[in-house]
C-alpha positions in Angstrom: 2.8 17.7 -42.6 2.2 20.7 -40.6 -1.1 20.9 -41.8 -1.7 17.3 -40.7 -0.1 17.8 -37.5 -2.3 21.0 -36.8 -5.5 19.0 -37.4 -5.0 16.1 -35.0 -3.9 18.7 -32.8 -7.2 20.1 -32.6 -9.0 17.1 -32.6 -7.0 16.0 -29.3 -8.4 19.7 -28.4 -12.2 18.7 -28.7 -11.7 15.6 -26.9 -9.8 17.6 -24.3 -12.8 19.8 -23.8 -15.1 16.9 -24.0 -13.5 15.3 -21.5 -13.5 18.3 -19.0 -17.3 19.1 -19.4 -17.5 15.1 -18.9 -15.5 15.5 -15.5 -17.2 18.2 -14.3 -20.4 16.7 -14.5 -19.3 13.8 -12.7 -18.0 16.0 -9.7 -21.5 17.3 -9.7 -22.9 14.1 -8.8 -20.1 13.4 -6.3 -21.4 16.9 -4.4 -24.7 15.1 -4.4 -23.1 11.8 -3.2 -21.0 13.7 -0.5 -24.3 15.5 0.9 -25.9 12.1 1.5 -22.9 10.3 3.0 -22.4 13.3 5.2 -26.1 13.1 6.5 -25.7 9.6 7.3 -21.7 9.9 8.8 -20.9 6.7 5.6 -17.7 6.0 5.0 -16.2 7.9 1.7 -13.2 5.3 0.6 -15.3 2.1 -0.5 -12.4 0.1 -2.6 -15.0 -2.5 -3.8 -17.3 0.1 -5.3 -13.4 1.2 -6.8 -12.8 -2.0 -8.0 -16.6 -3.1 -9.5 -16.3 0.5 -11.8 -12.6 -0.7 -12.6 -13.7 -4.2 -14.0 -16.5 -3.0 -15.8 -14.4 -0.3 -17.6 -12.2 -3.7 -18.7 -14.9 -5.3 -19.9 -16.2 -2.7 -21.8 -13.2 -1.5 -23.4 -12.8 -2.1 -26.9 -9.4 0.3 -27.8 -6.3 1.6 -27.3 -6.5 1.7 -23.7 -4.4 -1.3 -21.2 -6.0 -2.5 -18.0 -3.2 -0.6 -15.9 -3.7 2.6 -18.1 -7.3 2.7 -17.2 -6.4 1.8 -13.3 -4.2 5.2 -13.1 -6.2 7.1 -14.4 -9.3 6.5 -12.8 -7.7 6.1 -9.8 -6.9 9.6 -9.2 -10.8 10.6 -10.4 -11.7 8.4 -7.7 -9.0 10.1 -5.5 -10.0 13.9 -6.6 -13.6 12.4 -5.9 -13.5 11.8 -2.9 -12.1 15.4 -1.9 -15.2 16.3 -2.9 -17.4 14.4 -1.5 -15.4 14.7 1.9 -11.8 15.6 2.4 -10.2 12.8 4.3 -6.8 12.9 6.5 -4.5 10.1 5.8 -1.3 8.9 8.2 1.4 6.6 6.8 4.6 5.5 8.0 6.8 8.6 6.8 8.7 10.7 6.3 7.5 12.5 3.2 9.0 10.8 0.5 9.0 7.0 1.8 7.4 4.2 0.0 4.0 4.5 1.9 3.7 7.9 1.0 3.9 6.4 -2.6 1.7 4.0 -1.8 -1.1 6.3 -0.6 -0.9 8.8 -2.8 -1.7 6.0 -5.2 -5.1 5.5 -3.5 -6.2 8.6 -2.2 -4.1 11.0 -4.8 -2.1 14.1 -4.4 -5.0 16.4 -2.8 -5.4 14.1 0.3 -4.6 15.6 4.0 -1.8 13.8 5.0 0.2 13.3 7.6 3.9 11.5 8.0 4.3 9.7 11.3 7.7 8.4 12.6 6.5 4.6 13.7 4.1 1.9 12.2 2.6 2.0 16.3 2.1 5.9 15.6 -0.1 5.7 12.4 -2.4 2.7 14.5 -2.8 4.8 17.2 -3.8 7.5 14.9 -6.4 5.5 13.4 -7.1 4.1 16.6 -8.1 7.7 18.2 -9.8 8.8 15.1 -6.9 11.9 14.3 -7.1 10.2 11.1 -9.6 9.0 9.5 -7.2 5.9 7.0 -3.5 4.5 7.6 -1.1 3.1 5.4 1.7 0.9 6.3 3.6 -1.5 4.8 2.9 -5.6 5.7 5.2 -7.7 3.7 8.0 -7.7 1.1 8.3 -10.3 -1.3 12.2 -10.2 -0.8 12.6 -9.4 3.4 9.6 -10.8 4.6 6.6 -9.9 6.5 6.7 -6.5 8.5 6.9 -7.5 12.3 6.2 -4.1 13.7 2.4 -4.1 11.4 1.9 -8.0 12.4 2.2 -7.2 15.9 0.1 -4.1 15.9 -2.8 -5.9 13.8 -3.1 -8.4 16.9 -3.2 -5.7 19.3 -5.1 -2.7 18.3 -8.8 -2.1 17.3 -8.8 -1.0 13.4 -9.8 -3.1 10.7 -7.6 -3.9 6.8 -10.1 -2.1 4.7 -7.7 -2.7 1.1 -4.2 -4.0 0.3 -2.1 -2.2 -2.1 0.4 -4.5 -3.9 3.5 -2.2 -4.9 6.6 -2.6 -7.3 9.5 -1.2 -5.5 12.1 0.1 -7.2 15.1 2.6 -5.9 17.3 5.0 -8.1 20.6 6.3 -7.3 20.6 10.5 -7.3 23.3 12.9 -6.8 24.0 16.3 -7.2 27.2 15.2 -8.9 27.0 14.1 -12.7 30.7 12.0 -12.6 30.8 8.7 -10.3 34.7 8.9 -9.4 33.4 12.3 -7.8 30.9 10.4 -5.2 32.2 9.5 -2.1 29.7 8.9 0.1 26.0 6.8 -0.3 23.2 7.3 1.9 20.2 4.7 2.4 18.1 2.5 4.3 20.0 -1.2 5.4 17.2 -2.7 3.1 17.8 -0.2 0.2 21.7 -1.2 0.5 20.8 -5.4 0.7 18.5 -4.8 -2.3 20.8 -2.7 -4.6 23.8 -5.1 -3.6 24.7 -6.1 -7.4 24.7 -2.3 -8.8 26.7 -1.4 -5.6 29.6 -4.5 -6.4 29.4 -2.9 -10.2 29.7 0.6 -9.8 32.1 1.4 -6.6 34.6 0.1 -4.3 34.0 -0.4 -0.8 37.9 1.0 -0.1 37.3 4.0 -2.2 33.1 5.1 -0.9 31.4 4.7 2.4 28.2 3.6 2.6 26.3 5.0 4.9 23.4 3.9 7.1 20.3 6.1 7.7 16.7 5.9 9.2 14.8 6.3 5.7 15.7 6.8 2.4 14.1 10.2 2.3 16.9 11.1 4.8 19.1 9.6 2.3 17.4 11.9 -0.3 17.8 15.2 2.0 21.5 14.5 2.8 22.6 13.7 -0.7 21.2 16.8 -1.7 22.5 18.7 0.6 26.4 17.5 0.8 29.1 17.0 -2.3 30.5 14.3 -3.2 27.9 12.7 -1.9 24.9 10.2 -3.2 21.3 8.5 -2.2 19.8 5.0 -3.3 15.9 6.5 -3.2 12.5 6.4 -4.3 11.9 8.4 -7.5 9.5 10.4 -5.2 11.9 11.5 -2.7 14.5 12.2 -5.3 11.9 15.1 -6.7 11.0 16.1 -3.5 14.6 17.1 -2.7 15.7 18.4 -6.5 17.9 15.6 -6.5 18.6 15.1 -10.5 18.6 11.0 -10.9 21.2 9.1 -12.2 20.1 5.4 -12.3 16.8 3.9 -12.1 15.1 0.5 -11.6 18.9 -0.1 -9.9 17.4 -3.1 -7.5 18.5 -6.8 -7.6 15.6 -8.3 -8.3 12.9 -7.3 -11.3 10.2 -8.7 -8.5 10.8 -6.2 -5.8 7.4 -5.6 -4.1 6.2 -4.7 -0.9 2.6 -5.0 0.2 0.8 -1.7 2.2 -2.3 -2.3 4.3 -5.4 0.5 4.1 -6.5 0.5 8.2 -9.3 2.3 9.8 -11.3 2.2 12.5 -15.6 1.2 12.3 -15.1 0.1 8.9 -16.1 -3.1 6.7 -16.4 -3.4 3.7 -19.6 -4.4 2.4 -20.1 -8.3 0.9 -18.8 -8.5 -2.6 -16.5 -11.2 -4.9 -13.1 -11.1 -5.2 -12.1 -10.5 -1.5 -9.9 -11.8 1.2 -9.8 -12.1 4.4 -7.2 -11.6 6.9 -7.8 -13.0 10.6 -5.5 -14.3 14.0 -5.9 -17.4 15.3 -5.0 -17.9 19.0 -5.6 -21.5 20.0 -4.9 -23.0 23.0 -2.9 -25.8 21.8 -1.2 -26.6 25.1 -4.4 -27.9 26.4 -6.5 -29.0 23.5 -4.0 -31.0 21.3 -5.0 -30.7 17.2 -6.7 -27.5 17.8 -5.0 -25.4 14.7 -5.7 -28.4 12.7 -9.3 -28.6 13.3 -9.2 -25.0 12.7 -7.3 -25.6 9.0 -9.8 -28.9 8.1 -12.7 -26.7 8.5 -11.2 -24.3 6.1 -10.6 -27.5 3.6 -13.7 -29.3 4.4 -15.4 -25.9 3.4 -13.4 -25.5 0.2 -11.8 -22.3 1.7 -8.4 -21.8 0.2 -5.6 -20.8 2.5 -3.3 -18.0 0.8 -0.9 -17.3 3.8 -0.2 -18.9 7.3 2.3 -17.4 9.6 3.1 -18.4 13.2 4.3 -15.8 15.5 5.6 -15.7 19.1 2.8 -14.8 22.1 5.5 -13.7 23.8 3.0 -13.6 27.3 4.1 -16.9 28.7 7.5 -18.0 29.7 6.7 -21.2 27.6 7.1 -21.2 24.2 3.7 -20.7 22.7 2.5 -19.1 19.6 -0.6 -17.3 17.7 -1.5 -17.4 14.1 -2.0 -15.0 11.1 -4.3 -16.3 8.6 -5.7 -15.1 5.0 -8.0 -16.7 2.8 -10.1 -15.7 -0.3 -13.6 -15.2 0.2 -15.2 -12.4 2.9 -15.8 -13.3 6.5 -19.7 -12.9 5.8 -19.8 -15.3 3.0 -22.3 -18.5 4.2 -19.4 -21.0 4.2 -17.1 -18.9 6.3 -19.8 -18.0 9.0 -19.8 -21.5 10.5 -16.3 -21.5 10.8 -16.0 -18.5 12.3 -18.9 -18.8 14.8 -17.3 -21.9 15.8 -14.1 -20.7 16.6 -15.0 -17.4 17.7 -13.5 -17.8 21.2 -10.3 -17.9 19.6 -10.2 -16.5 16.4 -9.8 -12.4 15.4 -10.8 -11.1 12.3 -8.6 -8.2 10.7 -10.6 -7.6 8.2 -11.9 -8.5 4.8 -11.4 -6.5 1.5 -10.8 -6.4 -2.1 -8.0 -9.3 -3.2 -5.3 -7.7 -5.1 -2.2 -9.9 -4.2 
């Protein structure tokens, strides 16, 4: 058996080394990439390039390998990639540890420059002033909703959505302690605490814990790792930043937890390409021009456009109640059937952005 053992092992050798020569000479090219991009000041993150290399690994793929096995681990080539090519500084909505973080690292990988900023209005202006080249925030839970903060800040500010990133969600409960009857006190987010309610009911009593409140669950993290008796409900990220051992995982309500992040930056679109959506505001003046949004939504259907989200949200600059409109579709705002509409209604229409569709 040893013998056996011995010989595979050095077979996964060979194809270890293969596999770093094979790298290697891929990061060569990259250099060469980088050089030209940098000559011509082109953008260095192009998720539909990403995504075109990702399907045609699929389609060529004939083993052992799954579709999401072949997504991480080309994802952090393309990631270590780019740092070659061009180093690029990266805000999200922090602190270290949070979901965003998670959710860019799983983009742009654990060599990125990034920086943790205290509001979703922070990481836009970031963008916004070019400190930063990308942000990451989140847009909508499947469970809570849609992210007001990010809705409002879309309408208002000049960057662009240049990728979504769908995310499962899941929290753990850490502790120094390793006996429950000894924890006393649980630190987390409101949300974490509504979306862990069932483990909660199952594990403790209200009259014998408190449950306690904090800004971020990477506080939660920090504190519980730094008091006894006491615990955090966490991302498996800020548990490890924090040494924080885990003592449940996957502890949320639902099995469908997810929470969609938005890619933003500034003088960016992505080129024309299938598979995309697009994400736009509609502000019609529907207190003088009655059936305005309608129009708007038969030219979609007359087009064969599909919808895939409409959301109404306060103007807020009128004492009356009046209200704008977020809008997604698939296809790219360049496409020939979504020009018309979109020279037609320019006047009162915004567009976001379009980009890969991955939710």
């Amino acid at each position: 058996m040893n013998e056996q053992l011995n010989e595979l092992r050095n077979r996964i050798d060979n194809i270890d080394n293969q596999l770093l020569e094979l790298l290697n000479q891929r990061m060569e090219v990259i250099k060469e990439v980088g050089k030209l991009k940098r000559i011509n000041n082109a953008i260095i993150y192009r998720p539909e390039r990403e995504k075109s290399i990702l399907d045609r690994l699929n389609n060529l793929n004939k083993g052992l390998m799954t579709a999401p096995a072949i997504e991480a681990i080309f994802l952090e080539i393309f990631a270590v990639s780019r740092n070659y090519e061009l180093p690029e500084r990266i805000a999200y909505l922090g602190p270290e540890g949070s979901f965003s973080h998670q959710a860019a690292e799983s983009r742009f990988g654990s060599l990125s420059d990034y920086v943790a900023l205290a509001t979703i209005k922070s990481v836009f202006e970031s963008v916004s002033t070019k400190r930063v080249r990308f942000g990451v925030v989140p847009m909508e839970n499947n469970q809570e909703g849609s992210v007001k903060e990010t809705i409002d800040m879309l309408k208002t500010s000049d960057v662009k959505i240049v990728a979504e990133i769908p995310m499962n969600i899941h929290f753990t409960f850490a502790s120094m302690e390793d006996r429950l009857h000894r924890i006393k006190k649980i630190y987390s987010k409101d949300i974490a605490f509504r979306q862990c309610q069932k483990f909660i009911d199952e594990y403790f009593s209200r009259d014998d814990v408190q449950f306690i409140p904090v800004e971020s669950t990477s506080q939660a993290a920090k504190l519980a790792s730094q008091e006894a008796g006491a615990a955090a409900i966490c991302s498996q990220v800020a548990a490890k930043i924090y040494h924080l051992p885990l003592l449940f995982e996957n502890i949320e309500d639902s099995n469908f937890n997810r929470t969609r992040f938005l890619i933003i930056s500034k003088d960016f679109e992505n080129q024309l390409s299938s598979g995309c959506k697009t994400s736009l505001i509609a502000q019609i003046p529907h207190d003088t021009e009655a059936g305005s949004l309608a129009r708007l939504l038969e030219d979609f259907g007359k087009a064969e456009i599909n919808l895939t989200k409409i959301e109404s949200h306060p103007s807020k600059e009128a004492a009356k109640f009046s209200y704008w409109f977020l809008i997604e579709f698939d296809g790219h705002c360049q496409d020939e059937k979504v020009q018309p509409i979109l020279e037609k209604n320019k006047e009162f229409v915004k567009v976001l952005g379009s980009y890969v569709k991955l939710c």
